[in-house]
C-alpha positions in Angstrom: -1.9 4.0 29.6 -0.9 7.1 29.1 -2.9 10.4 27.5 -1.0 10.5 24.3 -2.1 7.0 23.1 -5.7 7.9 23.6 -5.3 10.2 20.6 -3.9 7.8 18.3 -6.7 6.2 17.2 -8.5 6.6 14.0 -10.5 9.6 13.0 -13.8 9.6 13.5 -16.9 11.6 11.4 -16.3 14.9 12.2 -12.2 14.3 11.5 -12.7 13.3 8.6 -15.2 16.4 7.7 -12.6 18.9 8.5 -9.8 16.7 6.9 -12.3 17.1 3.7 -12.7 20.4 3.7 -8.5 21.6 4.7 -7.7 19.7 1.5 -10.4 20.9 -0.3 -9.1 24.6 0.5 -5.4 23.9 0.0 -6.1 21.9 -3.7 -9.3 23.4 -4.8 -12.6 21.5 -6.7 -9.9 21.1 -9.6 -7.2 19.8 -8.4 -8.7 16.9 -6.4 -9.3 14.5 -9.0 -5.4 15.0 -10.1 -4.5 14.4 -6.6 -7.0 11.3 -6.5 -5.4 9.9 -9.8 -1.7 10.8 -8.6 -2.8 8.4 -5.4 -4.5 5.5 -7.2 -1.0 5.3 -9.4 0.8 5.3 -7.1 -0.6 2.9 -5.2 -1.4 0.7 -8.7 2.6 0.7 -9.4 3.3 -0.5 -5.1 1.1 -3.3 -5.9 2.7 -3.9 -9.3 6.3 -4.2 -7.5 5.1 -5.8 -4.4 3.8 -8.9 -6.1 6.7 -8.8 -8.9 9.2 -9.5 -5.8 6.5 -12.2 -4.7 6.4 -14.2 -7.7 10.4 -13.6 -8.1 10.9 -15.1 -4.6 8.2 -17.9 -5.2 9.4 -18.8 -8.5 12.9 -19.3 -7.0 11.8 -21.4 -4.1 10.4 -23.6 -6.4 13.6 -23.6 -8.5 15.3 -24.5 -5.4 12.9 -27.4 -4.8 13.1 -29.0 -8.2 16.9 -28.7 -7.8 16.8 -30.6 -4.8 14.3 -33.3 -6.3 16.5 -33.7 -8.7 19.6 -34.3 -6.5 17.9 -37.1 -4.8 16.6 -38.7 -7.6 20.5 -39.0 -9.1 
């Protein structure tokens, strides 16, 4: 294994703290909640297209299979 992988792993307690505290200097108290919201939507809308592509592909699987019901039954 080498050295490099060992720091791959995720952050622990005091990471996070001074992961905190750099954003909170860069953005400021104000901007945070922006930020926050700008995340959440964005991850709201990825979620939104990821299961419209899942339905789509479902729904046309099942297509597929009623086609081929149908075929056999003729």
């Amino acid at each position: 294994m080498s050295p490099l992988f060992l720091f791959l792993g995720l952050p622990g307690g005091s990471e996070w703290l001074l992961i905190f505290f750099a954003v909170l200097l860069l953005f400021g108290g104000r901007k945070i909640p922006e930020l926050m919201r700008g995340i959440g939507r964005g991850i709201r809308e990825f979620n939104d297209a990821r299961n419209k592509v899942t339905n789509e592909l479902e729904e046309e699987i099942r297509d597929k299979k009623d086609k081929k019901e149908l075929e056999k039954s003729n």
